[in-house]
Each structure stands twice: as C-alpha cells, then as structure tokens.
C-alpha positions in Angstrom: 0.0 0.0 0.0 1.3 3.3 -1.1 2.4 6.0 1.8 0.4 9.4 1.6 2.3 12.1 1.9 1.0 14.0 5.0 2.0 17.4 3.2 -1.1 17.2 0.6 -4.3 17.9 1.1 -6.5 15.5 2.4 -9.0 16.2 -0.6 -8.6 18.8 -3.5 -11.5 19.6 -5.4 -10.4 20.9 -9.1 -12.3 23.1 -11.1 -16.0 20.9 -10.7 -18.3 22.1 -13.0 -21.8 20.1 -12.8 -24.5 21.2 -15.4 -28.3 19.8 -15.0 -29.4 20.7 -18.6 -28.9 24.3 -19.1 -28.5 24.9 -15.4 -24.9 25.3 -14.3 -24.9 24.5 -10.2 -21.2 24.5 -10.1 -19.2 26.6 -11.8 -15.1 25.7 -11.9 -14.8 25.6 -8.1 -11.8 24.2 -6.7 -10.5 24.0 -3.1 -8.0 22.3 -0.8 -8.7 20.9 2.3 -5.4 20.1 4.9 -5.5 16.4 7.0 -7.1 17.6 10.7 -8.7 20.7 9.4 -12.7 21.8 10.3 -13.2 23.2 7.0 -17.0 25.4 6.9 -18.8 25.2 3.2 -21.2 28.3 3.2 -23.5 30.2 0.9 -26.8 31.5 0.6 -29.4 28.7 -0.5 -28.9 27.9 -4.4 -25.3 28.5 -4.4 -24.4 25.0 -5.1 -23.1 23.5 -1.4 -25.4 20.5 -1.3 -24.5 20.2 -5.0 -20.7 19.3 -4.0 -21.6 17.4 -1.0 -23.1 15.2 -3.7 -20.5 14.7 -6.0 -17.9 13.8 -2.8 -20.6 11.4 -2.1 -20.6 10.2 -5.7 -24.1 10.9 -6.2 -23.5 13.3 -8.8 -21.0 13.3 -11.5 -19.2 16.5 -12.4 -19.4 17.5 -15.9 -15.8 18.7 -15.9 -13.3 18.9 -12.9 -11.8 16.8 -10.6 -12.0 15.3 -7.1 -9.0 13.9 -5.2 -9.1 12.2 -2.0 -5.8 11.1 -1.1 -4.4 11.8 -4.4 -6.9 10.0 -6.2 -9.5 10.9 -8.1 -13.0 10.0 -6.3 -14.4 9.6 -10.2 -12.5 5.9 -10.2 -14.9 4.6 -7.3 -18.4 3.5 -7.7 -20.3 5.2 -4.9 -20.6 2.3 -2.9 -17.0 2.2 -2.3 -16.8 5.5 -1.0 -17.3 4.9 2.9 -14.7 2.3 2.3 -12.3 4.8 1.3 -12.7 7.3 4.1 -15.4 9.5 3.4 -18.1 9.2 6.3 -21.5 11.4 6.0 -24.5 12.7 7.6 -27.9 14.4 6.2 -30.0 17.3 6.4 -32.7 14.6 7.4 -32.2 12.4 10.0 -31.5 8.9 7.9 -31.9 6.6 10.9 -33.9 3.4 11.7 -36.1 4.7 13.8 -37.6 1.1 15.1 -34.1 0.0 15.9 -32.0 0.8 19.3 -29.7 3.4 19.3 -26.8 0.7 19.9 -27.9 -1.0 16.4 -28.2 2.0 14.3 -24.3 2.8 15.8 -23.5 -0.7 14.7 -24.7 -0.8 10.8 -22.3 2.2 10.1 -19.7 -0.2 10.6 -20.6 -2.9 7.5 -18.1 -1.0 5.7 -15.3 -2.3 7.3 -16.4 -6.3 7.8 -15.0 -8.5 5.3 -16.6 -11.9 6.0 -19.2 -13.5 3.4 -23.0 -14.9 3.2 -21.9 -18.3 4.1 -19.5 -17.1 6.9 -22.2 -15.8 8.6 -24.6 -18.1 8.2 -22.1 -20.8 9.8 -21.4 -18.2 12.6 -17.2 -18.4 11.6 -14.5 -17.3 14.3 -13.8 -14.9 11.9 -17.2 -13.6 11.8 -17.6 -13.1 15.9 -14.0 -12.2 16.1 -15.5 -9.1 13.5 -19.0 -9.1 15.4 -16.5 -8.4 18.7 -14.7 -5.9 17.3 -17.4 -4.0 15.9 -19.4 -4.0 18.8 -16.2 -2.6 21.5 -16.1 0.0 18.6 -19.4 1.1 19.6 -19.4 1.2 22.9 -16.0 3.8 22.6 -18.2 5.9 19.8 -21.1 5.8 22.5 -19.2 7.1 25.3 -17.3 9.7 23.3 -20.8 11.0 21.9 -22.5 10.5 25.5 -25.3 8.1 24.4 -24.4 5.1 26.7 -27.8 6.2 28.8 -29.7 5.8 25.7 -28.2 3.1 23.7 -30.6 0.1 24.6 -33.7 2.9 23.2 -35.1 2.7 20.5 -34.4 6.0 17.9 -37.7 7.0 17.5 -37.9 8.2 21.5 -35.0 10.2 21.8 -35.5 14.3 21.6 -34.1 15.7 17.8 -30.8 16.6 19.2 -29.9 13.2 20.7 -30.8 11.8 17.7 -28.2 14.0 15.4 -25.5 12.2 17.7 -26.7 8.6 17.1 -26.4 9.6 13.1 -23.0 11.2 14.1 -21.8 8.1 15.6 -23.4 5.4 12.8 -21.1 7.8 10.1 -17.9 7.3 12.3 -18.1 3.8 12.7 -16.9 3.5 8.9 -13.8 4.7 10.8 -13.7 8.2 8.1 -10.7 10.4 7.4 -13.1 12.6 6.4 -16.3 13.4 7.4 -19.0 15.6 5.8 -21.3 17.3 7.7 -24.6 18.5 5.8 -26.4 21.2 8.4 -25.2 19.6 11.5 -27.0 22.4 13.5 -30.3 22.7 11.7 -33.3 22.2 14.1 -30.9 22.9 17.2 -31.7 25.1 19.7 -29.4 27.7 21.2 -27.6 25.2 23.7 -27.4 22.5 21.3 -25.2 24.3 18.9 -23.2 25.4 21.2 -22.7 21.5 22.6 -21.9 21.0 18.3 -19.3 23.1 18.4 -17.5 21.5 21.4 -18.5 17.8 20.2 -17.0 18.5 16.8 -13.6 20.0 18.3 -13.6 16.9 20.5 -13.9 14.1 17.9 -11.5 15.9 15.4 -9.2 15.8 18.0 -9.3 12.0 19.9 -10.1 10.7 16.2 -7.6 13.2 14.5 -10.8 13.6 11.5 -10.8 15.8 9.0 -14.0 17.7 8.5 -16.3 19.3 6.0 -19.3 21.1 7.3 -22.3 22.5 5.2 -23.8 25.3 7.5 -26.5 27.7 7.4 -25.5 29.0 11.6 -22.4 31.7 10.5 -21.9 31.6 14.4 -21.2 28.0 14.3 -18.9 28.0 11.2 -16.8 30.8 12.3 -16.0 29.5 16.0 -15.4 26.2 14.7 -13.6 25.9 11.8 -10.1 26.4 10.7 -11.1 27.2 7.0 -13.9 28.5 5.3 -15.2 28.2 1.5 -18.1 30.5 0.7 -19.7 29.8 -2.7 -22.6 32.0 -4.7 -24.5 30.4 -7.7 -22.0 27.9 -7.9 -18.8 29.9 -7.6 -16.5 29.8 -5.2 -16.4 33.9 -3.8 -13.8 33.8 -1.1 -11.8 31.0 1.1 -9.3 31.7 3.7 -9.8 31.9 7.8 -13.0 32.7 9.4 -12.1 36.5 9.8 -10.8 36.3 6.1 -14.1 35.2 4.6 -16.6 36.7 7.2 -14.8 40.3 6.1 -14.4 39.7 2.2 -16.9 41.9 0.4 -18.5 39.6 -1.8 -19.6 37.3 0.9 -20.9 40.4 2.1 -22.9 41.2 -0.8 -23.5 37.7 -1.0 -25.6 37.6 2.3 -26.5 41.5 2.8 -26.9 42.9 -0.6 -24.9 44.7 -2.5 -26.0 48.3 -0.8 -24.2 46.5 1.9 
C-alpha cells in the first residue's frame, strides 16, 4: 500500500463544474482541504453547497473537474466504495432506523469495514464473531465519546431531535472516516445544542484526528469552529481563507446582505 504524503491535502476539489441541462450548479470551483482541518462550506441557499456534498458522495458526477481524495481521483470509485475509502456522512434529514436501538443503528455504520461473506455468517465463523466483537467494542468507545451510553438500549424513534443527530454522528464514524462531511449539522438545534456542536466537533476531530467538512447555514457555528472557510454564490467559489478572512471579504458580504451593503 502506497504512503500518503502527510503534506497534501487530504481532498482537493479541481475546477468541478456540474450542469443539469442548461443549469450550471457549479461553476469551476476548486478547493484544498489540509488532513485535521474543520473546513466550513457556506453560501446563501442555491449556491451549489449540497450540489458538491453530492458529487464527494458520488451521487452526482461532475461534468468537468476533478476530485482527489488522497491523491486519487474520487471519479475511479463507484459510490458504494466511497465509505470504504474514508469518506463518512450525515444528512439534512435524519437517515436513521427509527424502530431500531440506538446501539444497532451505531453498529450498521460499521458494515463498511467487515470482510466476512453470506456463508460465513450463516455458519457463525471465528472470523465472523471475532468481527462481530470488534465491531461491537467500537461502539461502545463511539457511545461514550458521543454520551449516548444512557440511551443506547432505546429505541431512535424516543429520543429528543438533538440526541438523535449524535446517534447519526456516531453510525457515520463507525466507517472509521478520514473525512467526514457534515450537511447542516446544527439545523433544528436550539441555542444550547449548537453550542454543545461546536464543542462535540472540536472533541472528535481531536481523539479521532478527523478531518471535517461542514455544510452550514448558523455563521456563528462555522466561524467559531472551523479552521477554514469556503463560501460559494451560484455555484462559484467567492472567497476561502480563515474565518475573519471570509466573514470580512466583500462579496460574501454582498452575498448575504446585498450589494448596498
């Protein structure tokens, strides 16, 4: 297996264009984001963030441009190889089991990483508990770090809206990510809870050393937590620097007060 350089950017979006008929929702944006970084995507709605979410996820396909994640481009994987790689994500809308316990829905994030067949477990292999084992001490540590060891045995569908962001948080990191994107972590929060985001995000990019890309509509959020920040505006990319780079450049500005502004 080849070494990674730890000097290159962890992912390093180049120039993605994506076109839906005559509609252009990107428009030649690249970015580069560093191995550890909280990186903030912003923009008002339209500007194309959920767009590139999608084409990280391979959802979409860019019409011209290119994605590297560790060097290679994410174009050579189908999209159900991407979790495998390293690229972990959550939703807008909760995508949970809601029937299922909090400790199960934890636990599916992590079919990524097994490797045993069908038959293997149907014959209950030592190489299938062995995985079963592992798996399962892996969620227990996620639980704890995310505090949901109280409510792990309950089913999803009782917990309050907030608790249930961190069950989706913790299903996306059992694919043990290098990245993980982050679409509106903070929407339907209340005042508190955002501010318990912004601390629970510093703390898993540090004891997991992830790298992380958040879409965001809560400027307060973005700016306090990340190291980087990307603004786009109908599907171009309008500044990127630090937080008091990019909160101060006058197109984001315009972008979000008007041009009188």
């Amino acid at each position: 297996m080849a070494v990674q350089d730890p000097s290159l950017p962890l992912l390093d979006v180049r120039g993605v264009t994506v076109r839906f008929g005559g509609i252009t929702a990107l428009d030649g944006v690249s970015f580069a984001i560093a191995r550890g970084a909280i990186t903030g995507l912003i923009g008002p709605n339209g500007a194309g963030k959920t767009t590139l979410f999608n084409c990280l996820s391979r959802l979409y396909v860019p019409t011209e441009g290119s994605i590297l994640f560790e060097g290679t481009p994410l174009e050579q994987s189908p999209a159900h190889r991407i979790a495998a790689l390293g690229i972990g994500r959550t939703f807008q809308n909760l995508a949970l089991f809601r029937t299922m316990s909090v400790r199960d829905n934890v636990m599916v994030g992590g079919h990524c990483r097994t490797g045993s067949g069908f038959l293997a477990n149907a014959l209950r292999l030592p190489a299938v508990r062995r995985e079963e084992h592992r798996l399962s001490d892996q969620a227990e540590r996620l639980m704890a770090l995310l505090d949901l060891q109280d409510v792990a045995q309950r089913p999803v569908s009782d917990l309050p809206f907030g608790t249930a962001k961190r069950v989706e948080f913790a299903r996306a990191l059992m694919s043990e990510p290098k990245l993980l994107l982050l679409d509106e972590p903070a929407g339907g929060l209340n005042h508190e809870e955002v501010d318990g985001l912004r601390q629970l995000l510093r703390r898993i990019q540090s004891e997991l050393r992830l790298t992380i890309l958040l879409v965001e509509h809560h400027m307060n959020l973005v700016m306090r937590v990340s190291d980087q920040v990307v603004a786009l505006d109908f599907g171009r990319k309008i500044a990127d620097g630090t937080p008091a780079e990019v909160q101060a450049h006058p197109d984001v500005v315009r972008a979000y007060l008007g041009a009188e502004a």
